[in-house]
N, C-alpha and C positions, 0 to 999 in steps of 0.2 A: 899099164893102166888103161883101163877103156874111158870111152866119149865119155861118161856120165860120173867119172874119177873124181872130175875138181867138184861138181855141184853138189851129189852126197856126200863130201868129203867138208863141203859149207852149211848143209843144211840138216844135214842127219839124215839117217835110214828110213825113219817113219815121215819123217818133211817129203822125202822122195818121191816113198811108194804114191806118197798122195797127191804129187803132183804127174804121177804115171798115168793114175788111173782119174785124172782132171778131164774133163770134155770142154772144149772150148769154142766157140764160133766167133770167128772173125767179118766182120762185115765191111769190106770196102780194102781194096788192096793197093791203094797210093801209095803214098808217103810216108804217110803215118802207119797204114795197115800192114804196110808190108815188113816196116822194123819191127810192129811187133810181132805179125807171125815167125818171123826169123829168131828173134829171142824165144819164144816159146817154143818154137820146133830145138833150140840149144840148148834149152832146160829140159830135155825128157819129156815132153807134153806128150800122154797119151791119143790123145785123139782131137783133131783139128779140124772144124767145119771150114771153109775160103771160100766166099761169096763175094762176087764184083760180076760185072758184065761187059767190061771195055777190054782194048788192046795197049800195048805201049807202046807211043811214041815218042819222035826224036825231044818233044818239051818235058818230057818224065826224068830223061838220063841226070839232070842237075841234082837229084834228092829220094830219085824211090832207089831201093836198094834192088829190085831185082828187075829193073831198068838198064838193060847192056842193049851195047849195038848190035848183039846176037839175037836179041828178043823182040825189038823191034815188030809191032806189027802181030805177034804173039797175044792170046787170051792171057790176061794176067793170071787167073786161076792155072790155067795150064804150066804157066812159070812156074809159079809159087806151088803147083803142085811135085816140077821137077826137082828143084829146090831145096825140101822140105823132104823127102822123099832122101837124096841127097845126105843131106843133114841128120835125119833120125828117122832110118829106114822102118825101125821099130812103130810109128806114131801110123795111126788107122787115121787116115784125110778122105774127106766126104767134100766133095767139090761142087759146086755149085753155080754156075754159069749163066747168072739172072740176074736181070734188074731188080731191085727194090722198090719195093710198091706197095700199096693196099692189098691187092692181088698176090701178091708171092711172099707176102710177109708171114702168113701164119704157116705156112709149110717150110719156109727156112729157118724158122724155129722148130722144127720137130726134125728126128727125134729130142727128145729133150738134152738141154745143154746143160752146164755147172755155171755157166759164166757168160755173156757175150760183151764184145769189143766193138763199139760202134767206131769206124774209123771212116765217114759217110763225109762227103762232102755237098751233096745234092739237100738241100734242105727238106724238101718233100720227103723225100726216103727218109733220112733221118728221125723226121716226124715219127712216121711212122713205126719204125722201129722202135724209139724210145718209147710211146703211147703203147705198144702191145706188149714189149718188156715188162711196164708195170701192171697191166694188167693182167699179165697171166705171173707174175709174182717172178722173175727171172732177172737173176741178179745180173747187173749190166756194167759199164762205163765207156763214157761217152770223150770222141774229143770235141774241143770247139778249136775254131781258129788260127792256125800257126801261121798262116801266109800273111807275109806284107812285116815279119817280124824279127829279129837278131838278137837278143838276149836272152840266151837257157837258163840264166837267174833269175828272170823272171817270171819262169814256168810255174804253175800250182796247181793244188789239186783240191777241189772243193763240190758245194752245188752249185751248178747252173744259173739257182736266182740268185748268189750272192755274187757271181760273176761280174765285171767291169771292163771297159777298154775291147769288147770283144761285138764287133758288128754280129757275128753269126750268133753268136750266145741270145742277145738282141732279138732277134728275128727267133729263135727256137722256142725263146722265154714265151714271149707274145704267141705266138702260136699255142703254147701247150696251155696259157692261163687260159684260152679260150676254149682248150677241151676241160676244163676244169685241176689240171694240173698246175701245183703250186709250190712245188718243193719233190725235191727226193731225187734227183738227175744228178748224180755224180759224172765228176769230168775232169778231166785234165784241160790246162787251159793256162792263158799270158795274160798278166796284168800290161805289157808291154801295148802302148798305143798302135795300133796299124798302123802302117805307110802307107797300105793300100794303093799301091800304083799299079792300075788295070793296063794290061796290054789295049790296045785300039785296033789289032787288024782283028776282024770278023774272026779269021781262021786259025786263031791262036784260042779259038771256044772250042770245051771242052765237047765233045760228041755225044751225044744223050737221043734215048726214044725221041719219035718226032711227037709226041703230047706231050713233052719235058723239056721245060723252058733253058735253050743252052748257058754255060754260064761263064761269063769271059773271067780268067784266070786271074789271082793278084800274084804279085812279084813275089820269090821264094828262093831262101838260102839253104845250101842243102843239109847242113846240120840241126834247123829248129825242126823239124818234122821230124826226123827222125828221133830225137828225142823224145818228143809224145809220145811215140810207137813206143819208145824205150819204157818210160813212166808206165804206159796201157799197159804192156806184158808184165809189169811189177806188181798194180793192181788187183791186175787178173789173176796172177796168182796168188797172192794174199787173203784176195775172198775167195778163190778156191780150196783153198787149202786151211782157212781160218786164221790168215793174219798172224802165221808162227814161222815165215820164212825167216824174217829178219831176227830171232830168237834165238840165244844159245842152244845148245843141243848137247 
């Protein structure tokens, strides 16, 4: 039986092809980003954008999956590209090695995508992403918040404004009602209240451009995040495919 036995063997021949021939971009390769690029590169993903600008270090090893003491110090992109590569030699990956911004947002969306996976932690960035997603009509999903959190039953999947319990949701909401954005931001996300317990030494902040304000880390268990990442790749391919994964066949 080859690599891709058990998944058309669950979802059908035509559920496959279509998820062969899915285009995907990945935006931010943490915690979250990183389980879902790895489930998608495990499903046959035809072709994977991986967009992040950081290296990993020794505070990543608790929760990102492709966080080893071998990688240390490594472009996450470069990881996730060996990785992935690894994984489903077959999948065309289009790497990307930039910060998120105003500036580099409309060219990390071209060429055109099926799907993208905001998996952003920088609120700025995220902004942004989400605001040019809808405007150029580019079907998305977004995460909010897993740090500071312990209960994978309490994960859901909704919009944005109906979101609760979620600082970041919070600040993204406010943000987009001022660019006139009022609805439509799909996301994975916890009804679960934060603990929010920020580390206090300076240099436990995460590394960002010097115009990008650093942002000190909240406490993180290594299975909520990864979960996101799990749900995101579930999404992702659902509307890429038309929502007929989960479907007899």
């Amino acid at each position: 039986m080859d690599r891709t036995a058990r998944t058309r063997q669950l979802v059908g021949e035509d559920v496959f092809q279509k998820m062969r021939n899915l285009r995907v971009a990945v935006f931010g390769l943490g915690a979250v980003g990183s389980f879902a690029t790895e489930a998608l590169a495990r499903c046959g993903i035809g072709y994977l954008r991986l967009i992040d600008f950081d290296t990993y270090n020794p505070t990543n090893l608790n929760r990102q999956i492709f966080a080893l003491h071998s990688t240390l110090n490594l472009p996450k992109t470069h990881v996730a590209e060996q990785r992935v590569r690894d994984i489903n030699p077959d999948c065309h990956l289009d790497i990307r090695n930039v910060f998120i911004d105003r500036n580099t947002i409309n060219d990390l969306l071209q060429p055109d995508v099926d799907v993208v996976i905001d998996a952003i932690d920088c609120v700025a960035s995220k902004l942004e992403l989400i605001k040019t997603a809808k405007a150029q009509r580019i079907p998305f999903i977004s995460s909010m918040g897993a740090g500071g959190r312990t209960q994978s039953d309490l994960i859901r999947m909704g919009d944005l404004f109906d979101v609760y319990n979620c600082p970041l949701a919070k600040v993204i909401r406010k943000r987009l009602r001022q660019s006139g954005i009022r609805s439509g931001v799909p996301c994975v996300y916890s009804v679960e209240k934060p603990r929010n317990k920020r580390a206090h030494d300076p240099k436990d902040a995460d590394i960002l451009p010097d115009d990008v304000r650093p942002r000190i880390p909240i406490g993180t268990i290594s299975y909520l995040p990864g979960i996101f990442g799990l749900k995101l790749a579930q999404l992702a391919l659902e509307i890429g495919v038309g929502n007929t994964i989960h479907l007899d066949n």
